[in-house]
N, CA, C and O of each residue as an XYZ file, in Angstrom:
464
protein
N       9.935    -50.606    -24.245
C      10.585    -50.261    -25.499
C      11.692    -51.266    -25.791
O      12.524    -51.326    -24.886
N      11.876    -51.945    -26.668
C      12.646    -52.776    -27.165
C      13.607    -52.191    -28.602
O      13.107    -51.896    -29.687
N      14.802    -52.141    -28.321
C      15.566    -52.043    -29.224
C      16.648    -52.945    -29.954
O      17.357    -53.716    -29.307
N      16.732    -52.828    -31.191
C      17.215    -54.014    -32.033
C      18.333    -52.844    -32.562
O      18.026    -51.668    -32.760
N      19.865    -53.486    -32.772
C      20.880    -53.063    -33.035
C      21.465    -53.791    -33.895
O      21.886    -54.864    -33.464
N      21.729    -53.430    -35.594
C      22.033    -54.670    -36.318
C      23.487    -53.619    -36.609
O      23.580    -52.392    -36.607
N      24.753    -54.938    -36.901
C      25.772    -54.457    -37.200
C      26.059    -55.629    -38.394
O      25.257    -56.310    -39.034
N      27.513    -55.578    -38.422
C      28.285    -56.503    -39.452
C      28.269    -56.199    -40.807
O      29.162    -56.796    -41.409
N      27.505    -55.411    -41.578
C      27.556    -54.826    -42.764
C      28.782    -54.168    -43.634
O      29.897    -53.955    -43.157
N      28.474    -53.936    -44.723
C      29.621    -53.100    -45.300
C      29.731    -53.768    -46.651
O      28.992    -54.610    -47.160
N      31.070    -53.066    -47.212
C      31.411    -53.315    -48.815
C      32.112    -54.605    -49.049
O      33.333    -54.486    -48.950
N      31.739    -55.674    -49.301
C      32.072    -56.861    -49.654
C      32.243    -57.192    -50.871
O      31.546    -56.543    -51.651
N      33.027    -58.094    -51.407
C      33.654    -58.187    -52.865
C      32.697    -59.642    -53.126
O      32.448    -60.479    -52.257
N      32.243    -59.681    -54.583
C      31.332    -60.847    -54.818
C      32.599    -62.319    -54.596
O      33.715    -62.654    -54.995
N      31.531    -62.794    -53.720
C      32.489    -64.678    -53.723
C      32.620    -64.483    -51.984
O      32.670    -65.505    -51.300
N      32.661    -63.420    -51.466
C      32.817    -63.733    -49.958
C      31.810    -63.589    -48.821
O      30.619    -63.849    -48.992
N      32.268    -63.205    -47.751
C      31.312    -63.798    -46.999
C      31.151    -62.672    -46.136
O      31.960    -61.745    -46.184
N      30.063    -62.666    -45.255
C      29.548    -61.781    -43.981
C      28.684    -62.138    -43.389
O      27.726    -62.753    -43.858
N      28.878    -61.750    -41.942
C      28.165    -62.189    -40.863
C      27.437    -60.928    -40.228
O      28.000    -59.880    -39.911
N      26.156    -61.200    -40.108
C      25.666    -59.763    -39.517
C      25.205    -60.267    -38.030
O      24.947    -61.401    -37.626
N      25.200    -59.238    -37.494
C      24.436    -59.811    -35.880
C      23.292    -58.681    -35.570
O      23.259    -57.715    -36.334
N      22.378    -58.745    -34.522
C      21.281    -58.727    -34.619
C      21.560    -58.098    -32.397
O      21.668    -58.945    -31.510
N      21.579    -57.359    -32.265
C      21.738    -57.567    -30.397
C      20.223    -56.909    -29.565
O      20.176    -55.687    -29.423
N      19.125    -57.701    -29.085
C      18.205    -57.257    -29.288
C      18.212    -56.623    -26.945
O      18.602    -57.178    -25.917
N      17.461    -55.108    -27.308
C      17.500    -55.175    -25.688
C      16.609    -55.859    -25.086
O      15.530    -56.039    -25.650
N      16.911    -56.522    -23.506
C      16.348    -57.524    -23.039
C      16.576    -58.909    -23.584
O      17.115    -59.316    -24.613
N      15.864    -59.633    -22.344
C      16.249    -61.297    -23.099
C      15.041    -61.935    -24.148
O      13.826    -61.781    -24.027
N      15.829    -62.763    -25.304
C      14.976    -63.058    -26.529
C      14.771    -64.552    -25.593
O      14.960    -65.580    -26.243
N      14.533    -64.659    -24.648
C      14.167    -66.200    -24.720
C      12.607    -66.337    -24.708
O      12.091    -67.443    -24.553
N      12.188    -65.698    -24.800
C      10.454    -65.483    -24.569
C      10.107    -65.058    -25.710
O       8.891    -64.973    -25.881
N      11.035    -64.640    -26.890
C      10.161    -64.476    -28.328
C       9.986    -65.592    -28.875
O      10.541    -66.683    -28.748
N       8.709    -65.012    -29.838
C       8.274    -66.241    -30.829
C       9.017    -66.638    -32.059
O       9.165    -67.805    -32.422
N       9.541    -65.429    -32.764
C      10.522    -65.982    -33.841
C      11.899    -64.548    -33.579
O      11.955    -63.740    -32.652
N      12.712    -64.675    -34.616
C      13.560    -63.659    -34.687
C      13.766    -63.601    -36.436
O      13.798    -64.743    -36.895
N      13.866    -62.852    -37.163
C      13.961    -62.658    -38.448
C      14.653    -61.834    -39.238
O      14.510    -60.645    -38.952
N      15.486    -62.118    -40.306
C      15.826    -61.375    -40.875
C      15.329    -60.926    -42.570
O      15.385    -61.904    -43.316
N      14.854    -59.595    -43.278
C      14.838    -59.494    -44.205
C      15.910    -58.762    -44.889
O      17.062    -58.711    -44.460
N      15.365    -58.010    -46.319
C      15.954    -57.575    -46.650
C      15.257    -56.900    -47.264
O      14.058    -57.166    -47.353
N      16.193    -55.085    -48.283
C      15.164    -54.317    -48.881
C      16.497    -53.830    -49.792
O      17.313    -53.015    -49.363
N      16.584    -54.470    -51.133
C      17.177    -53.610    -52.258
C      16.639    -52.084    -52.314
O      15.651    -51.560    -51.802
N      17.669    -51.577    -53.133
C      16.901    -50.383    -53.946
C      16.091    -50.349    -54.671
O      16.220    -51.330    -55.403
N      15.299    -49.804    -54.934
C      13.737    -49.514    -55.699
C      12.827    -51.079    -55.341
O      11.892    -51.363    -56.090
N      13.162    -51.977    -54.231
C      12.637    -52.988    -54.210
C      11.854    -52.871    -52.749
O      12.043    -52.161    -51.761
N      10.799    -53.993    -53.107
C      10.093    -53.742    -51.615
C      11.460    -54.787    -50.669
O      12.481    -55.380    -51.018
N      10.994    -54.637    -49.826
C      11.476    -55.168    -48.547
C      10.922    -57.137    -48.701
O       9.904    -57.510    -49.283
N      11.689    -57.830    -48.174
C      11.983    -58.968    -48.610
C      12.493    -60.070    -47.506
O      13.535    -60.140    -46.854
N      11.256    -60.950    -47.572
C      11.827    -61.981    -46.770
C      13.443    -63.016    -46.497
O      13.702    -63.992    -47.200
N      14.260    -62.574    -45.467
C      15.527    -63.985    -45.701
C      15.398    -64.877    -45.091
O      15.886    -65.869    -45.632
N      14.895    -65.080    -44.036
C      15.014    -66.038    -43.186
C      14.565    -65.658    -41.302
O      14.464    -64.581    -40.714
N      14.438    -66.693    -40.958
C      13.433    -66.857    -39.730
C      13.925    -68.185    -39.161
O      14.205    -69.252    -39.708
N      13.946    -67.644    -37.453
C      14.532    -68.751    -36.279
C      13.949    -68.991    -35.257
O      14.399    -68.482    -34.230
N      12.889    -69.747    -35.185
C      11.719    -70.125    -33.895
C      12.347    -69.794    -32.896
O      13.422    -69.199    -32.976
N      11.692    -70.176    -31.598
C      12.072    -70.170    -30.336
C      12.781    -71.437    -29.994
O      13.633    -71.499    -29.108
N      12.356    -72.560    -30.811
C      12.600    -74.289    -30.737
C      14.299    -73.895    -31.811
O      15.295    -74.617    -31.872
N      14.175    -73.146    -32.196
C      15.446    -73.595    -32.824
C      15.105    -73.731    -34.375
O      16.004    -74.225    -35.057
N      14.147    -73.430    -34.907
C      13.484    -74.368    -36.415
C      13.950    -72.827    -37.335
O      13.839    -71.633    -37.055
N      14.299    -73.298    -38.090
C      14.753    -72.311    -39.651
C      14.214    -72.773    -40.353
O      14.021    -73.958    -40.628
N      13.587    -71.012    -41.116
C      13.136    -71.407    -42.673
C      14.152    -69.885    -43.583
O      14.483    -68.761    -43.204
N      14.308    -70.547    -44.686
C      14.631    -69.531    -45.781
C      13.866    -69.037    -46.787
O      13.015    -69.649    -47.433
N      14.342    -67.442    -46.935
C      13.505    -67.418    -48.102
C      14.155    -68.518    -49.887
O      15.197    -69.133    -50.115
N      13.113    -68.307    -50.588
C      13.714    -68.949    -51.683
C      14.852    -68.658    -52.337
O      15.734    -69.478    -52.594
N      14.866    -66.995    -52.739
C      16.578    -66.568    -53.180
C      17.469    -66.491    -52.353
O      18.379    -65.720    -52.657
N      17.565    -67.093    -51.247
C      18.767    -67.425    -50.454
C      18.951    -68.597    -50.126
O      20.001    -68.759    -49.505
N      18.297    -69.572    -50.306
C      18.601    -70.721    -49.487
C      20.167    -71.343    -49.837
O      20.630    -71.335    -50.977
N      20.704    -71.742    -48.946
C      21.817    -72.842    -49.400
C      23.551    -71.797    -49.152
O      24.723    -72.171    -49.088
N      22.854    -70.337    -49.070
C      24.374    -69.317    -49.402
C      23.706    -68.309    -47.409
O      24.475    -67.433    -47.014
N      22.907    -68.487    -46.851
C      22.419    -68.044    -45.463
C      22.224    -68.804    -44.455
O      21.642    -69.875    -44.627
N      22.538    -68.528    -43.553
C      22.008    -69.216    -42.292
C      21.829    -68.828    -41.155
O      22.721    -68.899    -40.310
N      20.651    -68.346    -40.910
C      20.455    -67.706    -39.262
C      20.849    -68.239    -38.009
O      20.942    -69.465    -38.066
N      21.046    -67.882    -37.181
C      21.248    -68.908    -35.774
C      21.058    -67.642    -34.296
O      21.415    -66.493    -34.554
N      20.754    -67.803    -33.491
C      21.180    -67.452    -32.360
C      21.724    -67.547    -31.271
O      22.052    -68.724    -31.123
N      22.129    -66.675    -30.028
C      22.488    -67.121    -28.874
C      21.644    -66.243    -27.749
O      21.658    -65.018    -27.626
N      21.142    -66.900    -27.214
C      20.454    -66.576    -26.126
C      20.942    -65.892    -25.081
O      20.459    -64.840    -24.662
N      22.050    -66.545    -24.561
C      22.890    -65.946    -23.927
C      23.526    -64.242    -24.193
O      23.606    -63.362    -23.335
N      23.829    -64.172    -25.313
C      24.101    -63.113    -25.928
C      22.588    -61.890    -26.328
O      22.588    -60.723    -26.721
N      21.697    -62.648    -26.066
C      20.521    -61.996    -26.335
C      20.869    -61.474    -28.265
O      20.690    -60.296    -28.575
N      21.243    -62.278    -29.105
C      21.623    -61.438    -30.337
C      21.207    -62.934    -31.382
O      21.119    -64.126    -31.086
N      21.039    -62.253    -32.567
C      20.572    -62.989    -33.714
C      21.264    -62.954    -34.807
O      21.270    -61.829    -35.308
N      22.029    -63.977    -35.551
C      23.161    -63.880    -36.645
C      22.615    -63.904    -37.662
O      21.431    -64.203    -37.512
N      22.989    -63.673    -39.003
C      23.125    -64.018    -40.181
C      23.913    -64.268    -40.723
O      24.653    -63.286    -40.784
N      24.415    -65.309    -41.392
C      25.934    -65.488    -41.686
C      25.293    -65.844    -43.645
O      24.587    -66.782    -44.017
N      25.956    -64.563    -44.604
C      25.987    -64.716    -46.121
C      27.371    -65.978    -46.663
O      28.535    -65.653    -46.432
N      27.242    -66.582    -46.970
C      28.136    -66.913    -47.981
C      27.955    -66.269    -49.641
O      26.953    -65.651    -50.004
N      29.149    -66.566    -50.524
C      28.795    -66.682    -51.959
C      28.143    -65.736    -51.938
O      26.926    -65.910    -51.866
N      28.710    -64.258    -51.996
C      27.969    -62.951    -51.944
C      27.926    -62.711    -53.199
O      28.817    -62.238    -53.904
N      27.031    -62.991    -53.445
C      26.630    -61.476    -54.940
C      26.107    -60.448    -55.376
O      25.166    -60.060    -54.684
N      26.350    -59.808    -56.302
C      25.862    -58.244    -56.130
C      24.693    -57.928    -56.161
O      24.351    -56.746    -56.144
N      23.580    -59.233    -56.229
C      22.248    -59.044    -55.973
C      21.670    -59.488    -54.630
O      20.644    -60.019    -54.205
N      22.751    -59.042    -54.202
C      22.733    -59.667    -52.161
C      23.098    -57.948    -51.822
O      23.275    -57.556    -50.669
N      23.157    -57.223    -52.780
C      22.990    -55.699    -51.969
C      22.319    -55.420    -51.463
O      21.308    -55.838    -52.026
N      21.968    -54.742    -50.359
C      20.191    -54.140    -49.716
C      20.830    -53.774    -48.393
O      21.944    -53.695    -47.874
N      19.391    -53.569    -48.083
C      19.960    -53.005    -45.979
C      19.098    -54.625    -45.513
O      18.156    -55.326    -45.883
N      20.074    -54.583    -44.565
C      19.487    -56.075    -44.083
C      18.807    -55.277    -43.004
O      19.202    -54.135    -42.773
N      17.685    -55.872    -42.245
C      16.851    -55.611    -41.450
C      16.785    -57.137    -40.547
O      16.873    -58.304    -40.928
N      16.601    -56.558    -39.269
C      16.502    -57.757    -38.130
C      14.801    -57.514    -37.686
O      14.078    -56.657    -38.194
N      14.378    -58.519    -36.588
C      12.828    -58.037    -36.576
C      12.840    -59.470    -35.474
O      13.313    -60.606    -35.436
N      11.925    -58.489    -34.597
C      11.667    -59.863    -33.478
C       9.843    -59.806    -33.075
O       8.918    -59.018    -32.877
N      10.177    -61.249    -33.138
C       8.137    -61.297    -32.390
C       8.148    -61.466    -31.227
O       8.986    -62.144    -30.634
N       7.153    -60.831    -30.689
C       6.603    -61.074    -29.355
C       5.528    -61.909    -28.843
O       5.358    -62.165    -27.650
N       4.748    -62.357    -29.896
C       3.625    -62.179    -29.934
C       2.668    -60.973    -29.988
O       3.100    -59.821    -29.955
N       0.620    -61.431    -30.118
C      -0.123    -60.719    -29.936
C       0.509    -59.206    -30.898
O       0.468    -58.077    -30.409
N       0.977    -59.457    -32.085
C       0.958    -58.806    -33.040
C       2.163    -57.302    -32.451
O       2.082    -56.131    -32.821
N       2.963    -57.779    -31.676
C       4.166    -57.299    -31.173
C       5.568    -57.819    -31.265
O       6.387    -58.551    -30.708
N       5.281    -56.624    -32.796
C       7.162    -57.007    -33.447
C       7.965    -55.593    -33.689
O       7.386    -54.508    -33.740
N       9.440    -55.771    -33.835
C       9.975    -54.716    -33.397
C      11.031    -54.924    -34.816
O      11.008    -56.108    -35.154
N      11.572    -54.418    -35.351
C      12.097    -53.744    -36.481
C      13.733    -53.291    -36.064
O      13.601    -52.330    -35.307
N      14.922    -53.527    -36.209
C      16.113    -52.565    -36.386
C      16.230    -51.887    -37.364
O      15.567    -52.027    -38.392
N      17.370    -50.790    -37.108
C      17.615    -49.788    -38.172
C      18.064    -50.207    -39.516
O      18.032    -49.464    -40.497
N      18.590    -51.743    -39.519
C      19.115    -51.705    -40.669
C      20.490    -51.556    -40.919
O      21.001    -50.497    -40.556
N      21.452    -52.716    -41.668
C      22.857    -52.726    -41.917
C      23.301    -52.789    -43.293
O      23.400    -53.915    -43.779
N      23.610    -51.706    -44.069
C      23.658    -52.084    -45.277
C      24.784    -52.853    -45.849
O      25.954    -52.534    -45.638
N      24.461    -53.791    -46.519
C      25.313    -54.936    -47.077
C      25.583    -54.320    -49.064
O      24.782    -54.113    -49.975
N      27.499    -54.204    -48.937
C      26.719    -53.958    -50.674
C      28.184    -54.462    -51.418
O      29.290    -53.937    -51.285
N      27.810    -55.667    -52.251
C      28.792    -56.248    -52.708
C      29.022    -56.096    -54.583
O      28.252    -56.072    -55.543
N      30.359    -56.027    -54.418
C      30.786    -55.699    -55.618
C      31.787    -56.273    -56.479
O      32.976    -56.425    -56.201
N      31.056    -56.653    -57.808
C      31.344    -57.222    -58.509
C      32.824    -57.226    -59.075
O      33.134    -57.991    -59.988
């Protein structure tokens, strides 16, 4: 059983910033990616970004340039760091790790909700 614990969330004012973290149980050095989405209200759930095992980032398109994932191994945990928050950066952020062989694991979710 693998558990994913996302924190750093909360009420943020548009123009600033937040960092979410990601603390997954056991060590992530043997996953294939680590990921974060996202899921507005009345919206489906939504790609942000993704961090190989090599280190390689991709973004989704409505974030690029204001996100940046990273991890520490050591820490067994997975960041997200928002800049330039805006109020269409509200949602529950969601963390998500691969294992492979179609074994991925999901956190509860940190809701992020910024205001204009």
């Amino acid at each position: 059983q693998v558990q994913l614990v996302e924190s750093g969330g909360g009420l943020v004012q548009a123009g600033g910033s937040v960092r979410l973290s990601c603390v997954v149980s056991g060590s992530i050095s043997s996953v294939n990616y680590m990921a974060w989405h996202r899921q507005a209200p009345g919206k489906q759930r939504e790609f942000v970004a993704v961090i190989s095992s090599g280190g390689s980032t991709k973004y989704g398109d409505s974030v690029k340039d204001r996100f940046t994932i990273s991890k520490d191994i050591r820490k067994n945990t997975v960041y997200l760091q928002i800049t330039s928050l805006k109020p269409e950066d509200t949602a529950v952020y969601y963390c998500g790790v691969d294992f492979g062989s179609s074994d991925y694991w999901w956190g509860q979710g940190t809701q992020v909700t910024v205001s204009s």
